[in-house]
Backbone bond lengths (Angstrom), bond angles and torsions (degrees), N, CA, C in turn:
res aa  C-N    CA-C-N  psi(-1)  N-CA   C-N-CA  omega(-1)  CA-C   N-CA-C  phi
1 X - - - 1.455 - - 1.528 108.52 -
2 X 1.142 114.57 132.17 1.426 126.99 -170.44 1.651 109.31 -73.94
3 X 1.432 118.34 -57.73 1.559 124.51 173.13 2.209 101.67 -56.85
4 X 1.362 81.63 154.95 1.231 115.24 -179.63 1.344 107.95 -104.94
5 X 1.141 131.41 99.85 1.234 142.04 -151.09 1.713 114.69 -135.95
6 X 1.837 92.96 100.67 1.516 117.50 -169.37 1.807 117.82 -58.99
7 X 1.660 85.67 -44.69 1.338 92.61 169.81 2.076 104.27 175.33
8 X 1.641 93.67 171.62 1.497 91.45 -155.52 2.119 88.17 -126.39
9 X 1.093 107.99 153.08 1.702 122.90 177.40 1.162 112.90 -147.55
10 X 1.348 113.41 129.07 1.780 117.50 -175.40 1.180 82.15 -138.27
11 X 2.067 102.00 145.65 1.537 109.40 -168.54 1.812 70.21 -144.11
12 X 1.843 78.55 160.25 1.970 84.13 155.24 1.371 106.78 -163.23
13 X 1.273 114.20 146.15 1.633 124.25 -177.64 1.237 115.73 -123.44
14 X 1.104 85.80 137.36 1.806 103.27 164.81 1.072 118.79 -143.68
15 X 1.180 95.94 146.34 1.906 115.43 -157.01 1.957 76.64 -106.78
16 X 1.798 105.29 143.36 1.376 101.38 153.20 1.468 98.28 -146.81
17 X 0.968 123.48 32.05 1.916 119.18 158.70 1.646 89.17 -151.74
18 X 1.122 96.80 160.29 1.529 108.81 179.61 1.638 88.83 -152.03
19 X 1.399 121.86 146.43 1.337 138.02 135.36 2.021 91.87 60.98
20 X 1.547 108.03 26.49 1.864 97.17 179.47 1.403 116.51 76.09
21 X 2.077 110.10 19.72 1.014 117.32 -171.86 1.214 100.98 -133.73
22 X 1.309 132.23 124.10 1.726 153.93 -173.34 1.778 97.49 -61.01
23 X 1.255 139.41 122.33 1.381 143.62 -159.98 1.909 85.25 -122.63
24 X 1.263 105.15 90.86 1.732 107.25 171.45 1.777 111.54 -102.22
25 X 0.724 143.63 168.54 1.538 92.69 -69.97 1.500 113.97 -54.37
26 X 1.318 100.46 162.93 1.714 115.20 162.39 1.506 110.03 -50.31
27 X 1.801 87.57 142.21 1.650 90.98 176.12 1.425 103.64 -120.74
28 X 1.697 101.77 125.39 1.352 117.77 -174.56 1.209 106.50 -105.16
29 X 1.432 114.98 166.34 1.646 149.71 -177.80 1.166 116.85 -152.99
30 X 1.374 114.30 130.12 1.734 119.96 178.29 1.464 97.87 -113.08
31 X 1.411 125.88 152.81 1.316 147.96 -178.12 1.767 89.92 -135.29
32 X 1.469 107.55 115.18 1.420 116.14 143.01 1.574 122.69 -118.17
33 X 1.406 121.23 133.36 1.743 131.71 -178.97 1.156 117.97 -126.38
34 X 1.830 114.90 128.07 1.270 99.98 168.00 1.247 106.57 -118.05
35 X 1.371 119.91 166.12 1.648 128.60 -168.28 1.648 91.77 -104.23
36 X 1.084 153.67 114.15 1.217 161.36 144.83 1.554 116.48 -79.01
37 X 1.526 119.71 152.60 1.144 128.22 149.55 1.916 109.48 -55.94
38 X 1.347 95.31 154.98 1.845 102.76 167.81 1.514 92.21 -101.64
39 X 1.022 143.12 167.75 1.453 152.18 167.60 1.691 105.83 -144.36
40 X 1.605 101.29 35.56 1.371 99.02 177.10 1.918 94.89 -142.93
41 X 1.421 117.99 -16.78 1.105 151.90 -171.67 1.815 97.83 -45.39
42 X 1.770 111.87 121.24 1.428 108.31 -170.77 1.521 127.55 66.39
43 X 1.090 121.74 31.19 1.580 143.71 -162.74 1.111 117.42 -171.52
44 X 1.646 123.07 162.79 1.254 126.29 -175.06 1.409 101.93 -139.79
45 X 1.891 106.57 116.65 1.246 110.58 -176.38 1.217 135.78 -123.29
46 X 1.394 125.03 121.10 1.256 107.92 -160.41 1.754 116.00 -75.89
47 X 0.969 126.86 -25.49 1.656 142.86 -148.29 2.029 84.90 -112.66
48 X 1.597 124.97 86.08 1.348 128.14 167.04 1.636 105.17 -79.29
49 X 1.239 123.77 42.59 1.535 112.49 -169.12 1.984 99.26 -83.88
50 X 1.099 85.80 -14.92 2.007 86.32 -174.97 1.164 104.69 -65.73
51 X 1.417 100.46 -43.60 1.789 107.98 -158.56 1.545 93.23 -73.66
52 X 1.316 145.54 -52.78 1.035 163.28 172.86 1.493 112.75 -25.52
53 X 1.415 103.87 -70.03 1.691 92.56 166.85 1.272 135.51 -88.50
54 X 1.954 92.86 -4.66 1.929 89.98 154.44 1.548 132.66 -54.39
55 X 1.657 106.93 -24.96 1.470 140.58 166.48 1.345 98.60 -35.74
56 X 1.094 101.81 -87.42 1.652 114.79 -176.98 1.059 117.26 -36.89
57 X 1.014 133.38 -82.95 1.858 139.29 157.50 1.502 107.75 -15.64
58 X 0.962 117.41 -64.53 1.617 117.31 178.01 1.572 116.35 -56.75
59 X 1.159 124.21 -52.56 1.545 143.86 146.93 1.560 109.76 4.01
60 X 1.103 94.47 -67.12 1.326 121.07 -172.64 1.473 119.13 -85.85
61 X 1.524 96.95 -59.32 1.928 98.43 173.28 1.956 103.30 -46.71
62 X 0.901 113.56 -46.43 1.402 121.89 -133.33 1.766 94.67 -81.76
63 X 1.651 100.51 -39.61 1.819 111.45 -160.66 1.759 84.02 -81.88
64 X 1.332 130.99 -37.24 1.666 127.17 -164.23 1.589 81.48 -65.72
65 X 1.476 134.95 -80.80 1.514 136.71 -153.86 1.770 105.71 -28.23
66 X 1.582 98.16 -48.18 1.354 108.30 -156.68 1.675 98.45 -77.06
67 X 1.270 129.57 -37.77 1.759 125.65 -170.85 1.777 83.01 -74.65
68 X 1.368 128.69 -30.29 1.400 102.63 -158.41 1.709 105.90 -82.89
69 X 1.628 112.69 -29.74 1.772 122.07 174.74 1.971 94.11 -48.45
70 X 0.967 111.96 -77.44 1.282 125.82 -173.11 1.629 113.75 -38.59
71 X 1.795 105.31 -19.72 1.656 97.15 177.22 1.624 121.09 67.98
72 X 1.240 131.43 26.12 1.194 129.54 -158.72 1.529 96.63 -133.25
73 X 1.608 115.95 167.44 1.124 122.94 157.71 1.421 126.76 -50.96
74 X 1.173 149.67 -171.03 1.157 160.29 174.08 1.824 102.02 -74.39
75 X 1.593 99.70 -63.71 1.430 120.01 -142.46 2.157 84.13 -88.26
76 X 1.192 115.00 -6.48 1.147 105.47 -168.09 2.000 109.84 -99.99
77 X 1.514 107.10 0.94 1.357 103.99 149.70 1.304 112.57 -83.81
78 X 1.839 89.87 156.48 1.557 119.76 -145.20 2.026 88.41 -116.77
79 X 1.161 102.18 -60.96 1.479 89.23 -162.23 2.113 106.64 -129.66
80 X 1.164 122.59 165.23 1.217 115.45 -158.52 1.680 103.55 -159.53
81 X 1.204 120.80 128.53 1.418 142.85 173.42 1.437 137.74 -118.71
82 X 1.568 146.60 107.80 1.120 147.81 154.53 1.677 137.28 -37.61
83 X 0.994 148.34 148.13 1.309 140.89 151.81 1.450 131.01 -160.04
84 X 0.605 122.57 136.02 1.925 123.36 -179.17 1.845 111.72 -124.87
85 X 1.253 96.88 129.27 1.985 95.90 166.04 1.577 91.27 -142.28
86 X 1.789 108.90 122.58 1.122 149.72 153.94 1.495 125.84 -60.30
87 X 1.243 102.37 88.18 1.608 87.18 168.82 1.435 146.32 -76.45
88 X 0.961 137.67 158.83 1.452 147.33 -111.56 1.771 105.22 -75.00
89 X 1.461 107.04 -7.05 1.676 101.41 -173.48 1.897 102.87 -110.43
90 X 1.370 94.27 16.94 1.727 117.12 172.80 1.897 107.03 -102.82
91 X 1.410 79.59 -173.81 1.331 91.32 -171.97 1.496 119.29 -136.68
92 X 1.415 150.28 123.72 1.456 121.90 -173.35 1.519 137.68 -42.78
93 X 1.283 105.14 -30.13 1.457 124.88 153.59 1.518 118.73 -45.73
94 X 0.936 126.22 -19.72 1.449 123.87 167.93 1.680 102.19 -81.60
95 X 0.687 105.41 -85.54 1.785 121.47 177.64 1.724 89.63 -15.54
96 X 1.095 132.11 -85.90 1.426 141.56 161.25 1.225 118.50 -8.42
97 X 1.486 115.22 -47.22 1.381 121.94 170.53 1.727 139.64 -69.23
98 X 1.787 80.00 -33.78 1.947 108.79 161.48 1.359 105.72 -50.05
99 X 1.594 99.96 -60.63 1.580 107.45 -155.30 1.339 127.62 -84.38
100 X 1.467 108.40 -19.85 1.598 115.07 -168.58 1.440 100.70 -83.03
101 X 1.380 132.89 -91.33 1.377 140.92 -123.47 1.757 92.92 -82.34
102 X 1.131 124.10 -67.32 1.469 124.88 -178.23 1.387 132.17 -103.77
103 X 1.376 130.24 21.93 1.114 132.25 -175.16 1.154 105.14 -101.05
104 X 1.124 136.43 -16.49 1.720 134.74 -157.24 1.831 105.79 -85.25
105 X 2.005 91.09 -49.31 1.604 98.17 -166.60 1.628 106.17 -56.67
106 X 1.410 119.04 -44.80 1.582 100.83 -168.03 1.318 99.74 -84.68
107 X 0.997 136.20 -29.11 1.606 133.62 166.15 1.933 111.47 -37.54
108 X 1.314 114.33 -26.89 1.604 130.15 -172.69 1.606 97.70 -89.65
109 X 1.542 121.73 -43.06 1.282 120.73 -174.36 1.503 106.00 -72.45
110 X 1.290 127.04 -43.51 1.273 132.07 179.14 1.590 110.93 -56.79
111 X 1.217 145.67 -36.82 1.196 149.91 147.58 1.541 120.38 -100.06
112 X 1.531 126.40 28.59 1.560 109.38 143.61 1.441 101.50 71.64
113 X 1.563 103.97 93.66 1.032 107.98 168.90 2.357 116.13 95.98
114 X 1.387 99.08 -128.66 1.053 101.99 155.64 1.997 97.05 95.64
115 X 1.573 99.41 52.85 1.707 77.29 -164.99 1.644 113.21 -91.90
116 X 1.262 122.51 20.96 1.317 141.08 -173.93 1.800 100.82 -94.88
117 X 1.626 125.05 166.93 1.325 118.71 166.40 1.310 127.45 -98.07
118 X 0.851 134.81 120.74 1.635 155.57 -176.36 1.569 102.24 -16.25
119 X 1.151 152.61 74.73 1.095 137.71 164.59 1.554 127.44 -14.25
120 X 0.949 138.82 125.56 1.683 132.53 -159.10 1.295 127.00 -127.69
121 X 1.269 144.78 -177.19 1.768 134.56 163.48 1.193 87.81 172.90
122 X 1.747 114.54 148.66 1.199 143.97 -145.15 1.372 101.63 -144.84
123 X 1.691 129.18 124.94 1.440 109.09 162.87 1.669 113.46 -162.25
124 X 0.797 132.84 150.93 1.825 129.58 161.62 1.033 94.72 -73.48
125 X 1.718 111.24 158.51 1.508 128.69 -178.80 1.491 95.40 -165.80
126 X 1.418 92.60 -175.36 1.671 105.91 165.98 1.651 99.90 -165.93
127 X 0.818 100.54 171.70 1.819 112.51 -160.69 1.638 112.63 -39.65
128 X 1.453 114.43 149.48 1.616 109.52 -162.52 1.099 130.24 54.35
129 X 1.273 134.69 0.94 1.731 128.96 166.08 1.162 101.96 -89.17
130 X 1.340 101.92 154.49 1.199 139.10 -153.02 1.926 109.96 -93.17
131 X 1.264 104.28 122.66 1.536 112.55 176.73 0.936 142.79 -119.96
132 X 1.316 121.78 95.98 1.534 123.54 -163.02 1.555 123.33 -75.65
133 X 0.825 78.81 144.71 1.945 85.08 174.53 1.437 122.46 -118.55
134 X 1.041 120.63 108.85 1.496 118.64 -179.72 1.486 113.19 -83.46
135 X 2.153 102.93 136.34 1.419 93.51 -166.93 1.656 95.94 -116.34
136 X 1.302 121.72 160.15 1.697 138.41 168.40 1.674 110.09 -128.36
137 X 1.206 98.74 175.17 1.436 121.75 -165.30 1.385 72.17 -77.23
138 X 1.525 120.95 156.87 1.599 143.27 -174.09 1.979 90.96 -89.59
139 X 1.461 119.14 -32.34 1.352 108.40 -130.72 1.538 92.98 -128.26
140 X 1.593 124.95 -38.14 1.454 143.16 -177.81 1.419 113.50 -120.44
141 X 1.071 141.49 80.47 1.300 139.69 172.92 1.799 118.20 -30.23
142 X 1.391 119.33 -14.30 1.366 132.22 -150.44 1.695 90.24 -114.37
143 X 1.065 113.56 2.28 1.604 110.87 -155.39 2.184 94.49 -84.47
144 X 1.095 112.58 83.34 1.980 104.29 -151.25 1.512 100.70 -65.69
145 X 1.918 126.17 -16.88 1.486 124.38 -162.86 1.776 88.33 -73.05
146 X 1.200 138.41 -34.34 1.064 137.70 176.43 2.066 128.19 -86.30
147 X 1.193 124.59 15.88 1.401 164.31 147.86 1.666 74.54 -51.05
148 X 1.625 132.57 98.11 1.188 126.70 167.45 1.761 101.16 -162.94
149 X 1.274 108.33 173.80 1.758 114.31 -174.57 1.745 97.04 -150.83
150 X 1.182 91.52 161.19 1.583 102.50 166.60 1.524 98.55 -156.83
151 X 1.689 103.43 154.14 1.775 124.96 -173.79 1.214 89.13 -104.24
152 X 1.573 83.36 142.78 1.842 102.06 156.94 1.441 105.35 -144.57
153 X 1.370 101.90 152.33 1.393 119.67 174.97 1.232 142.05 -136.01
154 X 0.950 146.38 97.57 1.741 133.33 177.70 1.190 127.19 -101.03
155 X 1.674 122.71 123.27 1.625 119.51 -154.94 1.998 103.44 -62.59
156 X 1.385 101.76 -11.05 1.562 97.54 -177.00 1.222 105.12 -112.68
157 X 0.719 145.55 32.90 1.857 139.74 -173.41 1.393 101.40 -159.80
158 X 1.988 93.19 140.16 1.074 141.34 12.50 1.465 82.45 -96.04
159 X 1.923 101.25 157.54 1.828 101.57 -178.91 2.160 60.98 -99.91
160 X 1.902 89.21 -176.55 1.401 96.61 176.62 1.710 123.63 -54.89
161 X 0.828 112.94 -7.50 1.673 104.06 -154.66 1.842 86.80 -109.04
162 X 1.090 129.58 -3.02 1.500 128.94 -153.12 1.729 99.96 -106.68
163 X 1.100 120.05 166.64 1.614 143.27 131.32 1.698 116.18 -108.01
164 X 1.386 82.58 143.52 2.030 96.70 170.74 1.270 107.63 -121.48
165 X 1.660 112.06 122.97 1.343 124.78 174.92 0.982 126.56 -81.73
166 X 1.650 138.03 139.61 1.417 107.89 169.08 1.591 103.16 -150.89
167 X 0.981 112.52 147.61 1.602 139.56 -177.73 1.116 131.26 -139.75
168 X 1.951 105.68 114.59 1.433 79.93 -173.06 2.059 90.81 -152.14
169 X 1.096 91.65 173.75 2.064 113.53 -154.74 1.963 100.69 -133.92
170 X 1.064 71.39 141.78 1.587 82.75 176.05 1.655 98.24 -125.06
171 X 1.742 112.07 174.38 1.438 113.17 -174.87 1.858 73.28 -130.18
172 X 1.105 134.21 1.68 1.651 124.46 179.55 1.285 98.56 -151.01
173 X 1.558 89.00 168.20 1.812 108.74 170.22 1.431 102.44 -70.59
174 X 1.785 100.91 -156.64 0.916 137.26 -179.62 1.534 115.94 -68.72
175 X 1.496 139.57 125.91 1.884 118.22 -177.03 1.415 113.61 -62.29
176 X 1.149 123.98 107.93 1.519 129.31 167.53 1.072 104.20 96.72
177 X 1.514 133.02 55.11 1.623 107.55 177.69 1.560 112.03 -90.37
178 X 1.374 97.33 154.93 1.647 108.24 178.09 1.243 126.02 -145.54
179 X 1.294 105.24 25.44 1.962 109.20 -173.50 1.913 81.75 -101.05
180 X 0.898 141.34 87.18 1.328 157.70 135.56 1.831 107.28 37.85
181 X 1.255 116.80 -172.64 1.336 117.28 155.58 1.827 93.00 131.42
182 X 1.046 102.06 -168.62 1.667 127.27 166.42 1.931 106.90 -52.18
183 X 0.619 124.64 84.55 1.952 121.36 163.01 1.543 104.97 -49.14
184 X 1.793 95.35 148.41 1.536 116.69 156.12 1.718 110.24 -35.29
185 X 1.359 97.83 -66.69 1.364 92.18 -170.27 1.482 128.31 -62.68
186 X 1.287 121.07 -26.48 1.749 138.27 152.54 1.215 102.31 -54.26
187 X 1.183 152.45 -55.20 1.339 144.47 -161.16 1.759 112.28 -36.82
188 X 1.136 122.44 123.73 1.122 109.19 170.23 2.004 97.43 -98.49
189 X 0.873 136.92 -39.94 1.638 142.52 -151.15 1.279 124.30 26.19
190 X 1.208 109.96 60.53 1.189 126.87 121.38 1.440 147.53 -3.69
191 X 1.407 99.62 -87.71 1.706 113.30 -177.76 1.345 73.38 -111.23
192 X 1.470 171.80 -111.64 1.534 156.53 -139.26 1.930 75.42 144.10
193 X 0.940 127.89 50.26 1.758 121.60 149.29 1.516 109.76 -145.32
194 X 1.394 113.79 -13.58 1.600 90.08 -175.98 2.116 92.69 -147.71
């Protein structure tokens, strides 16, 4: 493995009442993060090919942790999200570099399919802030009960010299959704919007 990898955290939630309302089944979300070295960190680089296929590797490490917390098949996640926060001796362009070019495809193999685009977010940080991840339908971009996010945090990450990865999959929507649209189960995905 190419990244330098400080350390790794997989969380998962499930909500099963919402608002005095029984959530049958429970709707879960996994968050996996890894804390990596930057190897671009205090410098200015033109050639991001490191960060790039750290992408990939992570892609993959990160989307397998999260289908396996959740206990589910591959093909039986529903929705899926990206994120990166750079600490302070980085640059946003790194984060950019994680996430764009190769992180998505093995992130798609790890949950089957995936013909929609990775929902994403980009940010500098420094240790204990808070990182959101925005989640979408894996398969229909249009799918709105799945229009969802999850936080992650680690009281030590990123120190300056680091990136924090994060990836994370759901096997459900949102608890109770009702603003209308295209359903999971309508989805054909197709073209990854409807």
């Amino acid at each position: 493995m190419r990244a330098k990898i400080r350390k790794i955290a997989v969380n998962i939630e499930e909500t099963h009442r919402e608002i005095g309302r029984k959530i049958d089944p429970a709707t879960r979300k996994a968050v996996a993060v890894a804390v990596i070295e930057n190897p671009y960190a205090g410098s200015y680089q033109e050639d991001l090919t490191e960060l790039i296929e750290i992408g990939a590797e992570l892609g993959a490490l990160l989307g397998r942790k999260c289908v396996e917390v959740l206990g589910i098949a591959p093909e039986r996640a529903e929705s899926y999200g990206k994120s990166v926060m750079v600490g302070e001796n980085g640059e946003l362009e790194h984060a950019a570099a994680i996430l764009h070019p190769k992180l998505g495809a093995p992130l798609r193999k790890e949950v089957e399919k995936g013909a929609a685009l990775v929902p994403s977010s980009k940010k500098m940080g420094s240790p204990g802030q808070v990182l959101d991840v925005p989640l979408g339908h894996k398969d229909a971009a249009y799918v709105r009960s799945h229009f969802d996010g999850i936080e992650v945090r680690l009281n030590d990450a990123p120190r300056a010299n680091e990136i924090m990865v994060a990836v994370a999959v759901t096997d459900s929507g949102r608890p109770l959704p009702r603003v209308g649209g295209l359903t999971h189960e309508d989805a054909g995905g197709k073209d990854g919007l409807r």
